[in-house]
C-alpha positions as CSV (number, residue, x, y, z in Angstrom):
1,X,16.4,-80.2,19.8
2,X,17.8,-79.2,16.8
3,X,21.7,-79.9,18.6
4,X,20.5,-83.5,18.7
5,X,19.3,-83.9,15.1
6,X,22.7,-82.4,13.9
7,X,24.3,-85.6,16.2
8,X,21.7,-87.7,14.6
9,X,23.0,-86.3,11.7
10,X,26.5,-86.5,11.8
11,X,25.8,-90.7,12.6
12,X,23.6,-91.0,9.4
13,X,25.5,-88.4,7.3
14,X,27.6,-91.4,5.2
15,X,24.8,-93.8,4.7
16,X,22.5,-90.8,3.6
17,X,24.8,-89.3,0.7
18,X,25.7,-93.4,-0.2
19,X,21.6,-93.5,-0.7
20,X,21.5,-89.9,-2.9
21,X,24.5,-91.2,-5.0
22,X,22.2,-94.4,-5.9
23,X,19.5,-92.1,-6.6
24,X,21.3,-89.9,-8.7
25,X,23.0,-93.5,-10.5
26,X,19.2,-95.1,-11.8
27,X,19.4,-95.4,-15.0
28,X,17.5,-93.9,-17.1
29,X,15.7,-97.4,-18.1
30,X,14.4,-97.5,-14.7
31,X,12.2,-94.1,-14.7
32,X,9.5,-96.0,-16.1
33,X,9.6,-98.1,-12.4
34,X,10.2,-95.6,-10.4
35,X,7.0,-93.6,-11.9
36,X,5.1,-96.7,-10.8
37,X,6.9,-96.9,-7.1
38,X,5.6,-93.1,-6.9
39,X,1.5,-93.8,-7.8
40,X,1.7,-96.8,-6.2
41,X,3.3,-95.6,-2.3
42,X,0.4,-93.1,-1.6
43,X,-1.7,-94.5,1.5
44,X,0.6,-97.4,1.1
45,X,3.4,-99.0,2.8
46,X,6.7,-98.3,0.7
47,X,7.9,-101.9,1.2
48,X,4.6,-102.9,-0.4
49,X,4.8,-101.3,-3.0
50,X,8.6,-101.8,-3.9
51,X,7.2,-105.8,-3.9
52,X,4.2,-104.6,-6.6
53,X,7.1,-102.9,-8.8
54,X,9.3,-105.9,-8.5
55,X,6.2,-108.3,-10.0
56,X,5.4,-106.0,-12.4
57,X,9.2,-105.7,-13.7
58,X,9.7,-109.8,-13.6
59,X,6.4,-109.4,-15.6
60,X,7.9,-107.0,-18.0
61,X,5.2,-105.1,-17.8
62,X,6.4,-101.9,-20.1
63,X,7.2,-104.4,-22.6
64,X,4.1,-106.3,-22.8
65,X,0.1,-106.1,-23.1
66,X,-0.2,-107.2,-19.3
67,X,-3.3,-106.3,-16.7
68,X,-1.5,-104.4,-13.7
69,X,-4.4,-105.2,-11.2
70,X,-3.2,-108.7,-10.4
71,X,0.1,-107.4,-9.5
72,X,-1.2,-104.9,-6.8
73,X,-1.7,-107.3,-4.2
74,X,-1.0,-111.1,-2.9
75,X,-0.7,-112.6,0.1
76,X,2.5,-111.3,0.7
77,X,1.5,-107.5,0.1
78,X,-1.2,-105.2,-0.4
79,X,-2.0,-101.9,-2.7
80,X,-4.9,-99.6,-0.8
81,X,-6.6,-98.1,-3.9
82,X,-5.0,-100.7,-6.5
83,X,-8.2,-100.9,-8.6
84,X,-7.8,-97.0,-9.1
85,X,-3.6,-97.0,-9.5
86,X,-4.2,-100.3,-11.6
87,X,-6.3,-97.8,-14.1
88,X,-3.4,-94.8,-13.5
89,X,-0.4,-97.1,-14.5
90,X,-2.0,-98.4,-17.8
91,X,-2.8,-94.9,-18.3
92,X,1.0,-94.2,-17.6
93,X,1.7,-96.7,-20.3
94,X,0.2,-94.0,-22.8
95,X,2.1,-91.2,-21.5
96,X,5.4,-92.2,-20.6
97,X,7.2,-91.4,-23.7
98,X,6.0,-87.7,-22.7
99,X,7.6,-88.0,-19.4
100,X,10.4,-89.1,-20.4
101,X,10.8,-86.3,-23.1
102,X,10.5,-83.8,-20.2
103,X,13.1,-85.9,-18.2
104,X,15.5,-85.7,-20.9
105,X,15.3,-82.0,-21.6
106,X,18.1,-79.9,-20.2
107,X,16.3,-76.7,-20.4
108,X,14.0,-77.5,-18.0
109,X,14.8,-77.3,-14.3
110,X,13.5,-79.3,-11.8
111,X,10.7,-77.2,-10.9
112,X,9.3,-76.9,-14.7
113,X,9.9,-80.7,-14.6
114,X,7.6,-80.9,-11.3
115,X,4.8,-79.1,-13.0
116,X,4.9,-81.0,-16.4
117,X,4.9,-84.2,-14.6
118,X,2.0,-83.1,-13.0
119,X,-0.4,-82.3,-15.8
120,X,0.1,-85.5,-17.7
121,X,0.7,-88.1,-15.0
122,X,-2.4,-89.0,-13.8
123,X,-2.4,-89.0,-9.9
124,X,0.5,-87.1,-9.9
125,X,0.7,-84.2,-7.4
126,X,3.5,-82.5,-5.9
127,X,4.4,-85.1,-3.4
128,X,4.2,-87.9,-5.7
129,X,6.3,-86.0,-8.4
130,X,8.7,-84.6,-6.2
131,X,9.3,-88.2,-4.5
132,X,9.5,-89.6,-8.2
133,X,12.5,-87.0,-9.3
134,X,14.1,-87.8,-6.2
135,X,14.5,-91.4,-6.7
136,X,16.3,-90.7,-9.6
137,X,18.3,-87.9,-8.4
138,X,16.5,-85.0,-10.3
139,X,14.6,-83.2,-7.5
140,X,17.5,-80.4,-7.3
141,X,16.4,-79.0,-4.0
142,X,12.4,-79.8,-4.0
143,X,10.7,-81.1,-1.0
144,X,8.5,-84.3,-0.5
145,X,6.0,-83.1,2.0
146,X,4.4,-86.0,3.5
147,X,2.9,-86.4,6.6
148,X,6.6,-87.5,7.8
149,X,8.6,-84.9,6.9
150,X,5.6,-82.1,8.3
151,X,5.3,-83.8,11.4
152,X,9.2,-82.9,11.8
153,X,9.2,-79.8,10.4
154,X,6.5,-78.6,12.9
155,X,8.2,-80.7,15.5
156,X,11.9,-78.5,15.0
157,X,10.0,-75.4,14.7
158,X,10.5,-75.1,10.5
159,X,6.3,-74.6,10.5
160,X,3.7,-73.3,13.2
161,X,1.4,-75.8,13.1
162,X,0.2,-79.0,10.9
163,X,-1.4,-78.0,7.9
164,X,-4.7,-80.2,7.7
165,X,-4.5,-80.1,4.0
166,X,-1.9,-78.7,1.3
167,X,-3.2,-76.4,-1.2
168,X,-0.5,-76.1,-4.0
169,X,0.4,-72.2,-2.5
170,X,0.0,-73.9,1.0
171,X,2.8,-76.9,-0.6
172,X,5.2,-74.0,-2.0
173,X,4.9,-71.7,1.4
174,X,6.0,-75.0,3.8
175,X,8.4,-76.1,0.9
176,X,10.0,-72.4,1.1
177,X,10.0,-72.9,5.2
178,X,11.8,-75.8,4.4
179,X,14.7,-75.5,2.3
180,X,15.3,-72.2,5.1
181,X,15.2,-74.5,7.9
182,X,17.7,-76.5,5.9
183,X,20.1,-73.6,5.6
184,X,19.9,-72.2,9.0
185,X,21.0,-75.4,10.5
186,X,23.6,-76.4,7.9
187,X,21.7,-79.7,7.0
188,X,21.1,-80.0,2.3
189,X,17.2,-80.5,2.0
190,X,17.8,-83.8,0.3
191,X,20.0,-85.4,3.3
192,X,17.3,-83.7,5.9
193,X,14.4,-85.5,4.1
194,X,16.4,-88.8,4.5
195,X,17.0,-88.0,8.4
196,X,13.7,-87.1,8.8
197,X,12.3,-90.5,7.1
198,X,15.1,-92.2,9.0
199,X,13.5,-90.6,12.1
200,X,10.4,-91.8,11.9
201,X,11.0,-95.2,10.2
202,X,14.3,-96.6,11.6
203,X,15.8,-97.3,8.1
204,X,16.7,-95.0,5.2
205,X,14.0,-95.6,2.5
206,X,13.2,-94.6,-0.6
């Protein structure tokens, strides 16, 4: 099994790395977004909620005194939960200059970064915060354990079994298990969690 991800691999390889060099090229007035992409995505679909974050930028909704609820669903898309992320991203308004300090300071790694993020982003855990420093190119090696990636980590025999929740320990052991699986078959974490996602969805998201 593992042969034919490496050939799965080796097809994606290129349009992988082109997707981690636009990562790594967000600017840095595009966080604020990409924060919202990440509360938003939980228990829902990521092409919904890249059409929420595209309403709320037209709307300019950093700049301005806006309610975010409207902008959670349409006809065209949905939010699960928006009433609760509506509350979370005007409460992300408050904080953001504090995230952004933490972004923007070189003494912290990406795992210092992970944890800050956490205690003042309100529903941030370590999947949400790792996807968000992803998507702009500052997870350094951190893995986004959704249900995705675990089902293919048990799958290629990274894990024993599917946990049936993830304690934070639980989240750093399977995240360890990981980045080893990662270097025993030659294959960065980063471009694995693409191939993985790519596996599952057919397209190389977000």
């Amino acid at each position: 099994m593992v042969v034919e991800l490496n050939k799965l691999y080796s097809k994606r390889k290129d349009e992988i790395r082109r997707r981690l060099r636009e990562f790594r090229n967000v600017p840095p007035e595009d966080y604020f977004y990409e924060m919202i992409y990440c509360l938003l995505t939980p228990q829902t679909s990521a092409i919904y909620a890249e059409k929420a974050v595209a309403q709320l930028k037209k709307h300019k909704y950093r700049e301005d005194n806006i309610d975010p609820l409207p902008f959670l669903h349409s006809n065209d898309y949905y939010i699960r939960f928006h009433h609760t992320k509506a509350k979370r991203l005007r409460a992300l308004k408050k904080i953001f200059h504090l995230a952004n300090e933490v972004l923007s300071d070189n003494s912290f790694d990406a795992f210092r970064k992970r944890e800050t993020l956490i205690s003042i982003v309100d529903g941030y855990g370590l999947k949400e915060a790792t996807h968000f420093l992803r998507n702009i190119g500052k997870n350094d090696g951190l893995a986004i354990l959704d249900r995705h990636i675990l089902r293919n980590l048990y799958k290629y025999g990274a894990i024993n079994n599917l946990p049936s929740n993830l304690s934070k320990k639980r989240y750093y052991q399977i995240e360890k298990k990981f980045k080893t699986f990662s270097e025993n078959i030659r294959i960065p974490l980063d471009e694995l969690d693409l191939l993985f996602w790519s596996i599952e969805t057919g397209i190389i998201l977000k």
